[in-house]
TIMARRO-285896 format. One record per residue (C-alpha): residue number from 0; chain; x, y, z. Coordinates in nm, 3 decimals, m for minus. Layout:
BEGIN
[pt NUM; 'A'; [X; Y; Z]]
...
//
This chain:
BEGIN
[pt 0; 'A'; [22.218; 15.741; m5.296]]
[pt 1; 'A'; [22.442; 15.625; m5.014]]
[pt 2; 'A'; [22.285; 15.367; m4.750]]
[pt 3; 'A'; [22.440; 15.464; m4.477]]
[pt 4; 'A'; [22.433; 15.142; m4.233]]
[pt 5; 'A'; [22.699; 15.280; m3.980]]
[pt 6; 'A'; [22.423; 15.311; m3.700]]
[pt 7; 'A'; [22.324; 14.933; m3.739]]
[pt 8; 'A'; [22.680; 14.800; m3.718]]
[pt 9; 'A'; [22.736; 14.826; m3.285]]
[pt 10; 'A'; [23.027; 14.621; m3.211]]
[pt 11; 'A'; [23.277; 14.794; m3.040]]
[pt 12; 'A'; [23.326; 15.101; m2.821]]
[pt 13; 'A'; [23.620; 15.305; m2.889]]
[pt 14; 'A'; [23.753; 15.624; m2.668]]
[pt 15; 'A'; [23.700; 15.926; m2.839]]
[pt 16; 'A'; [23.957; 16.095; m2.959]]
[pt 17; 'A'; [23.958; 16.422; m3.103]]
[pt 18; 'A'; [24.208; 16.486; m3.384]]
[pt 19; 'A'; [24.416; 16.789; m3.276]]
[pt 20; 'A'; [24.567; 16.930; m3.632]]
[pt 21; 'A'; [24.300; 17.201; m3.710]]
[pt 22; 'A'; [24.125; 17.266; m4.017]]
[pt 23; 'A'; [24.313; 17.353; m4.353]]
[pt 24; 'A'; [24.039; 17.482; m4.539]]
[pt 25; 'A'; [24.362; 17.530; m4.823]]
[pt 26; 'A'; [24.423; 17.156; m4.838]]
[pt 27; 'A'; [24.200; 16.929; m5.006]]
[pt 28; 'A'; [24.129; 16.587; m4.943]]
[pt 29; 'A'; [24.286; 16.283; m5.101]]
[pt 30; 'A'; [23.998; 16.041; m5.071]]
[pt 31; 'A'; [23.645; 16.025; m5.066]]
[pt 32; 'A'; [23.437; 15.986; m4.798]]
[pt 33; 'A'; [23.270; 15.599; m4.960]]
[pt 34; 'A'; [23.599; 15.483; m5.005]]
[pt 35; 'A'; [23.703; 15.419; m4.634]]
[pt 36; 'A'; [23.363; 15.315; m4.541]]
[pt 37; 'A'; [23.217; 15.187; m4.873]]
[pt 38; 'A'; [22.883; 15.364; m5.100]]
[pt 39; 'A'; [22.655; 15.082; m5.115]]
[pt 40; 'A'; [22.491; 14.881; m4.827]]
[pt 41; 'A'; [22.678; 14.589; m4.923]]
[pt 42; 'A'; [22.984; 14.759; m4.940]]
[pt 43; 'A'; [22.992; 14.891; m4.607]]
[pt 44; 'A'; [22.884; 14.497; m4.481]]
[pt 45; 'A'; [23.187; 14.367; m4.644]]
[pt 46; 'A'; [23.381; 14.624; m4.415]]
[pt 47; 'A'; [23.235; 14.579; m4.145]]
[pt 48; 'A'; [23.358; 14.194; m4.172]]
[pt 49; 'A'; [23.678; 14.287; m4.298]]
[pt 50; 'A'; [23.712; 14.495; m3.977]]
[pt 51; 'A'; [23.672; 14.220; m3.777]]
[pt 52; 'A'; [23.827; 13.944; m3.943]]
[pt 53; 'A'; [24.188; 14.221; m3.918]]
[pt 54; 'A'; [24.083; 14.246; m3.523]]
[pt 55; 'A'; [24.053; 13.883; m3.448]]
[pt 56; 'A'; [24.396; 13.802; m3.660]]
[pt 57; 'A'; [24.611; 14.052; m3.479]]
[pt 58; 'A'; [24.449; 13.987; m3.150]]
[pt 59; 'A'; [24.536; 13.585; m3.241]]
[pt 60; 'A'; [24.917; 13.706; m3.310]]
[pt 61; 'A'; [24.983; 13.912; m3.023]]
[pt 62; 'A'; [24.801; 13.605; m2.817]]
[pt 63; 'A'; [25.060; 13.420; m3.006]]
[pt 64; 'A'; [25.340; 13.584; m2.906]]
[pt 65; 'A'; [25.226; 13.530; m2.549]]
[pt 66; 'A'; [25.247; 13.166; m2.553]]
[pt 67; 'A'; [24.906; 13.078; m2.601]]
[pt 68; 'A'; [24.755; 12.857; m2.955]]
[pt 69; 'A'; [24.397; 12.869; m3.128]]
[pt 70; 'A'; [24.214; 12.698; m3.317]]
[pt 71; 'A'; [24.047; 12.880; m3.567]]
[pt 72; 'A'; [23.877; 12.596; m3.811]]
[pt 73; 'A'; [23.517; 12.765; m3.970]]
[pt 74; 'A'; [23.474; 13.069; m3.726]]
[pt 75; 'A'; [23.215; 13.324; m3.799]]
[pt 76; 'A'; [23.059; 13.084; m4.088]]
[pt 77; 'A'; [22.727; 13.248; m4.068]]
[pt 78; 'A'; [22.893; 13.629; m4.058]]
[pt 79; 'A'; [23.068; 13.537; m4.370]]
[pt 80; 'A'; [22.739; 13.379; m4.569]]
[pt 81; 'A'; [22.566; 13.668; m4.463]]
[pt 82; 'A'; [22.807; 13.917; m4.555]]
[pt 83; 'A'; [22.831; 13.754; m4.927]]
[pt 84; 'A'; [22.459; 13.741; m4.941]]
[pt 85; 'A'; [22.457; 14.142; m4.893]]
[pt 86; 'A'; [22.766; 14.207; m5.068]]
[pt 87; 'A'; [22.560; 14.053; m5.372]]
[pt 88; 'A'; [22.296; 14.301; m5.334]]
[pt 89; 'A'; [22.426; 14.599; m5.521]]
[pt 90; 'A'; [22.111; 14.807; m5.519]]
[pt 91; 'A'; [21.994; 15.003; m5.281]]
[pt 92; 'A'; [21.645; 14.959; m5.292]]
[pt 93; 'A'; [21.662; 14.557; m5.317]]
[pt 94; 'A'; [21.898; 14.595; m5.037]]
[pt 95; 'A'; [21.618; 14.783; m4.813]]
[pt 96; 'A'; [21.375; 14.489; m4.889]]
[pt 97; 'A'; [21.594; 14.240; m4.813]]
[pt 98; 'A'; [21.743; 14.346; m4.482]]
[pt 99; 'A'; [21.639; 14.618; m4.381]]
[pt 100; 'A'; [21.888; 14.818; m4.234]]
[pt 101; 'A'; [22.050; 14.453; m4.184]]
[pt 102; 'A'; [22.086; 14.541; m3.773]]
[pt 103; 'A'; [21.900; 14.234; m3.680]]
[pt 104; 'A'; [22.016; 13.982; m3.970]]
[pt 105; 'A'; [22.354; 14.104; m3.852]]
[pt 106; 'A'; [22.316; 14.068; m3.494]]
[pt 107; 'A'; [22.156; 13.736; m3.495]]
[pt 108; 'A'; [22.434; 13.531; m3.731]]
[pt 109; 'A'; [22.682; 13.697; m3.449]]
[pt 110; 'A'; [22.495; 13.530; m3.163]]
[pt 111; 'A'; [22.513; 13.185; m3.420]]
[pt 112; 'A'; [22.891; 13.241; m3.437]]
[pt 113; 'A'; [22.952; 13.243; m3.087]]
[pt 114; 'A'; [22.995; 12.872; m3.030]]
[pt 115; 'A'; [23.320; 12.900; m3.308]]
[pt 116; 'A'; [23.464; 13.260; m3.112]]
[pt 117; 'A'; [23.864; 13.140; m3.111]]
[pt 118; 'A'; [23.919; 13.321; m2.777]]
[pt 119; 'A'; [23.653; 13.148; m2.598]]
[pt 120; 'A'; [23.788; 12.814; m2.732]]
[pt 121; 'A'; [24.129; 12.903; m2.628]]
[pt 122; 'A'; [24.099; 12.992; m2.293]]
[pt 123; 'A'; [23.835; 12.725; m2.179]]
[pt 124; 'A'; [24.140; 12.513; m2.254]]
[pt 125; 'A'; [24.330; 12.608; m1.958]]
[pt 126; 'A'; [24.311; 12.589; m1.621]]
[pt 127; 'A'; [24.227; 12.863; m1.363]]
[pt 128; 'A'; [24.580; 12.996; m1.352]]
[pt 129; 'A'; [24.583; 12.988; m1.792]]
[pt 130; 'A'; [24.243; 13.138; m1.766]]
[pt 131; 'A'; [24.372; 13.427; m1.518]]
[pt 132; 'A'; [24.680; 13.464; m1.747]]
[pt 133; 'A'; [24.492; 13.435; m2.096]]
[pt 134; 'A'; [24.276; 13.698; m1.927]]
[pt 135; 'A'; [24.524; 13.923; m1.877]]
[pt 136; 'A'; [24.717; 13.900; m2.175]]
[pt 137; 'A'; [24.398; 13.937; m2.392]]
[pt 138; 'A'; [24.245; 14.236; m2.184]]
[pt 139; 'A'; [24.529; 14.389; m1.985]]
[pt 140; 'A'; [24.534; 14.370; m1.594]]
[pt 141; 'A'; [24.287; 14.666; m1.549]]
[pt 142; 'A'; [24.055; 14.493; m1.889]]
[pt 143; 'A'; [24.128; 14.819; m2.092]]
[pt 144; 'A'; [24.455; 14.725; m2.299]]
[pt 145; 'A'; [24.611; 14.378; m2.365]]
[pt 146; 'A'; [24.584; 14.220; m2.719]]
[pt 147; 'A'; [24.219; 14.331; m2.788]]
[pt 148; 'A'; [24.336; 14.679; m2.706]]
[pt 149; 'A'; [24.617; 14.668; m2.964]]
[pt 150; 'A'; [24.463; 14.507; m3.223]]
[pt 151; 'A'; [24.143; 14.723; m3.239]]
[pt 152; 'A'; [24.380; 15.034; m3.243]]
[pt 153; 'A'; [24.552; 14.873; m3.543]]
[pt 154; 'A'; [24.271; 14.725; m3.745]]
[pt 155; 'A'; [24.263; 14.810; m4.109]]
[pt 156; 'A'; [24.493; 15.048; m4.067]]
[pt 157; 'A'; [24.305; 15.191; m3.734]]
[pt 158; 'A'; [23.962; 15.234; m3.871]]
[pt 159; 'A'; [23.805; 15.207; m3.532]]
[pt 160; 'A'; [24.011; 15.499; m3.451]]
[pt 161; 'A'; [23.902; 15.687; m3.741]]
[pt 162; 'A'; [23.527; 15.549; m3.627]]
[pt 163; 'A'; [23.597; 15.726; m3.286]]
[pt 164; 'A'; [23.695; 16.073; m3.427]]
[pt 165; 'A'; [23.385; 16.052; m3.682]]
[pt 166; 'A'; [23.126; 16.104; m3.342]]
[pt 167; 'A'; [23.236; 16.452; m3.365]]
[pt 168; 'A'; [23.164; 16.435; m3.754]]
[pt 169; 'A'; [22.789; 16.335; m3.701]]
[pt 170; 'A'; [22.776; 16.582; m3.426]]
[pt 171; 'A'; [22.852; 16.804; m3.662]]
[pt 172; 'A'; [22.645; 16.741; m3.918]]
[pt 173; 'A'; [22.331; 16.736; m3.684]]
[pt 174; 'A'; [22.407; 17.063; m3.523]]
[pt 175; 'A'; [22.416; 17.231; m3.890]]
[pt 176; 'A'; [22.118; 17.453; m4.006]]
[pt 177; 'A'; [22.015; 17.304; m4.290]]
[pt 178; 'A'; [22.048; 16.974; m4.153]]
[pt 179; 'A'; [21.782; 17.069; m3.927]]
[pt 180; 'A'; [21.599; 17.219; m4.140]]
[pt 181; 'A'; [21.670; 16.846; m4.362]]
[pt 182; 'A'; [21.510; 16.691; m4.046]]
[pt 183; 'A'; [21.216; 16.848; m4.013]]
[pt 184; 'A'; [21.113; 16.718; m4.375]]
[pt 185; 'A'; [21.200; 16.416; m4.320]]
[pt 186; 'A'; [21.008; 16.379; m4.003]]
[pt 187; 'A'; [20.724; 16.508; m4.169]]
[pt 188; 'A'; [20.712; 16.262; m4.472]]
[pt 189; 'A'; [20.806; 15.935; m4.160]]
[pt 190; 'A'; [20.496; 16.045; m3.948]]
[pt 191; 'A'; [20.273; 16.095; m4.278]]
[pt 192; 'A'; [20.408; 15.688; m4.327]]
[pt 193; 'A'; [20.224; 15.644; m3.978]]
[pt 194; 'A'; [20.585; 15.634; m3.789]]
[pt 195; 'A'; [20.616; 15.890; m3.490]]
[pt 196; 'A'; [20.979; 15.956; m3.582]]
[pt 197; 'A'; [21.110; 16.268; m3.395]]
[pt 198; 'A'; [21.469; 16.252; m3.537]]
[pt 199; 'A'; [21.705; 16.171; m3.893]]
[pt 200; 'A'; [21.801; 15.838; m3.765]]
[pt 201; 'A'; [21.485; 15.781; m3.512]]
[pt 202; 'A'; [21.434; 15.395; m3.740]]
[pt 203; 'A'; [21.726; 15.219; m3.642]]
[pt 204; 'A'; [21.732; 15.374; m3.308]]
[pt 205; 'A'; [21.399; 15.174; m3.262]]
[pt 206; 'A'; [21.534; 14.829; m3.434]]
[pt 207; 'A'; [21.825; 14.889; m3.239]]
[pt 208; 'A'; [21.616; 14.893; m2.893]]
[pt 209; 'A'; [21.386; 14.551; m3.033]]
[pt 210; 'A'; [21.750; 14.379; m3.127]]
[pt 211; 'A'; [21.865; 14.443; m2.794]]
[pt 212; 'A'; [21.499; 14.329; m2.652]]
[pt 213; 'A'; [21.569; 13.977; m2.847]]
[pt 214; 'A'; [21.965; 13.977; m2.725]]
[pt 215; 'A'; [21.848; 13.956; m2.363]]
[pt 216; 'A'; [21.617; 13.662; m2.475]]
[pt 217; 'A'; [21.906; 13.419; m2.621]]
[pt 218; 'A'; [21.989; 13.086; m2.419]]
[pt 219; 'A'; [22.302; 12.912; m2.480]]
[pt 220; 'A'; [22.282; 12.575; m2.473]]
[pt 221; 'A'; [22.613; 12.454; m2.274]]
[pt 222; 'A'; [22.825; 12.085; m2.277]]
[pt 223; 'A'; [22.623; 11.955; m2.011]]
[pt 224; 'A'; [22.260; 12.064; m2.181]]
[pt 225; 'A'; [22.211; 12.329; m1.946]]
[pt 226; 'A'; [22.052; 12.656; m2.086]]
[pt 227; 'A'; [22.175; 12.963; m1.913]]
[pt 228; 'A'; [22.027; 13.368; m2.038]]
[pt 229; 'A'; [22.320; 13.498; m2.273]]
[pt 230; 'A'; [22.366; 13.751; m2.020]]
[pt 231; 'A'; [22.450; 13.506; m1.748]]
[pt 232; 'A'; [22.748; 13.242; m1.937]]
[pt 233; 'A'; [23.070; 13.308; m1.773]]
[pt 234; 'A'; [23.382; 13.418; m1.943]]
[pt 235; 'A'; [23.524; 13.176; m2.193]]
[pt 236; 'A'; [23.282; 12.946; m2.171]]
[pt 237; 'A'; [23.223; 12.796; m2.482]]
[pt 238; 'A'; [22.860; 12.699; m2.569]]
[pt 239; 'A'; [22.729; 12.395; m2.797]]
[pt 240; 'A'; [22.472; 12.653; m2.981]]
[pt 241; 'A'; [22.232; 12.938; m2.897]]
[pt 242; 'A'; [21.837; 12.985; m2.914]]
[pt 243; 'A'; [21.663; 13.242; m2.985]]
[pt 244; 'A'; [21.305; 13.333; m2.938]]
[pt 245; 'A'; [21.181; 13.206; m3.337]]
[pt 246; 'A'; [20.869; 13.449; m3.262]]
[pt 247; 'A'; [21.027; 13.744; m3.172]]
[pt 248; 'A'; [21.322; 13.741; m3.435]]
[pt 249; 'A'; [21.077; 13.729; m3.698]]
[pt 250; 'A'; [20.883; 14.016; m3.532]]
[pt 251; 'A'; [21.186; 14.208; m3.499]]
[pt 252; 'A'; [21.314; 14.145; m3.837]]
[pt 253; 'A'; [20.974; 14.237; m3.983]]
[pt 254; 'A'; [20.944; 14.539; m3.782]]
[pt 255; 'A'; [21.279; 14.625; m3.964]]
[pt 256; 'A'; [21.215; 14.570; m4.283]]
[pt 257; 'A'; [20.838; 14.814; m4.250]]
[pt 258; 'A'; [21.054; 15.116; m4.069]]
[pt 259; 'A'; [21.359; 15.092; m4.329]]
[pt 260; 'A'; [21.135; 15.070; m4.599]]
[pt 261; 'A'; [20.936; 15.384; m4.478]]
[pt 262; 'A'; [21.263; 15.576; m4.391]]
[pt 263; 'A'; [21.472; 15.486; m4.726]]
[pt 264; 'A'; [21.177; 15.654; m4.908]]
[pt 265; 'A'; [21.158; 15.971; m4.672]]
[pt 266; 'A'; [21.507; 15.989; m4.694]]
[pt 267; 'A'; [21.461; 15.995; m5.111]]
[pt 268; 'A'; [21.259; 16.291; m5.097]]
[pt 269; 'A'; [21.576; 16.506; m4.908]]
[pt 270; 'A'; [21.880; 16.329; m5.018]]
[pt 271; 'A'; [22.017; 16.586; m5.246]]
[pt 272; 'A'; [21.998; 16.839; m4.962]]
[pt 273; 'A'; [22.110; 16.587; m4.740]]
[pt 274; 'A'; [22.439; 16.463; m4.907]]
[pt 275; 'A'; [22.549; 16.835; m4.964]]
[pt 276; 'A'; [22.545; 16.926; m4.671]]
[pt 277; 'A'; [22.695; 16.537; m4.524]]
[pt 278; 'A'; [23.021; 16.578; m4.783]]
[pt 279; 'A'; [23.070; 16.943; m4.678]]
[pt 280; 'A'; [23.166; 16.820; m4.355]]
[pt 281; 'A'; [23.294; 16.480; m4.450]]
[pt 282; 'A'; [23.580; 16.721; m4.678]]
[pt 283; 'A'; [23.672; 16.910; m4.365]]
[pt 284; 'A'; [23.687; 16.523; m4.205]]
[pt 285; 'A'; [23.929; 16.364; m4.420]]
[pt 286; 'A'; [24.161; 16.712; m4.450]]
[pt 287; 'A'; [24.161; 16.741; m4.040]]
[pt 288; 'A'; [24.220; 16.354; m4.026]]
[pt 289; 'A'; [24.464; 16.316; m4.325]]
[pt 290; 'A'; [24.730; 16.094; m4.186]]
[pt 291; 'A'; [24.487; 15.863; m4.027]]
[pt 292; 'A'; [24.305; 15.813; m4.339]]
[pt 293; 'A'; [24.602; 15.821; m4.530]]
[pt 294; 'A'; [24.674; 15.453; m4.350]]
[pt 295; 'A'; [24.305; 15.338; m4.325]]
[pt 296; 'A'; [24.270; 15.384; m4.734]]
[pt 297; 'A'; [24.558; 15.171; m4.784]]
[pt 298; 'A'; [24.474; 14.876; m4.574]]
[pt 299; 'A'; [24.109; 14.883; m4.674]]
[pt 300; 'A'; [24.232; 14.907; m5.055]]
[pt 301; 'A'; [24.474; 14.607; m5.011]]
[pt 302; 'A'; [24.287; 14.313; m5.139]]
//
């Protein structure tokens, strides 16, 4: 059974872009599905990281390239014990009641990491001229190319572009009659669990909203012992740590771990119907998007 944590992972926004060579029902796919995103819960954690660690390093070279240097001693130390810790959990269900749908786990060591980003360091560096060009080297003059741009198209082999293009693959799958029909049961068994769930992926819509609830109640701590909202700290400025509300994380988090417990077991009682219908439509992905995933497999295979 695949644990699907795609909807817990919201890091960045990509334009969608819908993949234009039509649909050879003739051809077959070379891949499956799990082995651009990964089967297990860990699995898709690791790539997750991996995804980011090839953003940041391409973004760093291009930055590079434009005469500007980083230091990038222990960055994203907490995303990388984390990510080892659910990497080691290979099964599903130990998975579910250790993290959840790891959405708030994963959110929270990424607010811990900011203090080591390598952009932030780099540009509060500089003065306001080196800020204004860092700026718009990194993000473009209009902040929707530069180096960020770039790298994020290029990224394991432009997974985030293949992320993009997959919308239309969930649409997809939601609009299709027996998935509907898929929902309905599931519904059924989450509101029998005491959950008023009115949709497939209605649980981590709702850790989602408390994550965000606990995001807007961060402080960074700055240089001068200041605390500022983590909404409010200007660009590259690079704080000494972060706080978060100890009473509402653990709220959140155990809010989590009661709604993905509940859901992984509705989602038990419908998963055979489920996954046939999911990997009819994944084939017709991977043949429509064949050269893309041709390049995405090969970086995310190259260990």
């Amino acid at each position: 059974m695949r644990l699907d944590l795609k909807c817990g992972a919201v890091l960045v926004g990509c334009v969608l872009f819908v993949g234009a060579c039509g649909n050879d029902q003739s051809a077959q796919p070379t891949y499956e599905f799990d082995e651009l995103y990964g089967a297990t819960a860990g699995e898709q954690a690791t790539r997750q990281l991996r995804l980011s660690e090839s953003a940041t390093r391409l973004a760093i070279e291009c930055m590079n390239r434009e005469g500007f240097t980083f230091d990038e001693t222990d960055r994203g130390v907490a995303s990388r014990q984390l990510v080892d810790r659910m990497q080691a959990t290979t099964d599903n269900d130990e998975f579910v009641r250790e993290f959840g749908y790891g959405i708030t786990d994963t959110v929270v060591v990424s607010l811990l990491d900011l203090p080591e980003d390598p952009f932030s360091k780099a540009r509060a560096q500089l003065d306001g001229a080196g800020q204004a060009a860092f700026d718009t080297a990194f993000a473009g003059p209009d902040g929707q190319g530069g180096c960020i741009a770039e790298a994020q198209k290029s990224a394991l082999g432009g997974l985030l572009q293949l992320d993009a293009r997959r919308i239309d693959l969930e649409e997809a799958i939601e609009d299709d009659s027996d998935f509907l029909s898929i929902e309905d049961e599931f519904v059924r068994c989450m509101r029998a669990a005491g959950y008023e769930a009115t949709y497939f992926t209605w649980g981590r819509d709702q850790v989602l909203n408390r994550v965000v609830e606990l995001q807007s109640q961060a402080r960074v701590v700055l240089e001068d012992g200041s605390r500022v909202a983590f909404s409010e700290i200007a660009p590259g400025v690079v704080p000494e740590s972060l706080e978060l509300p100890e009473g509402l994380r653990v709220e959140v988090r155990a809010f989590e771990l009661q709604v993905a417990e509940a859901d992984y077991r509705c989602r038990k009682t419908v998963i055979d119907a489920y996954d046939e219908v999911r990997e009819r439509h994944e084939r017709d992905f991977l043949v429509e998007n064949a050269e893309l995933v041709e390049r995405v497999y090969a970086e995310v295979n190259d260990e």
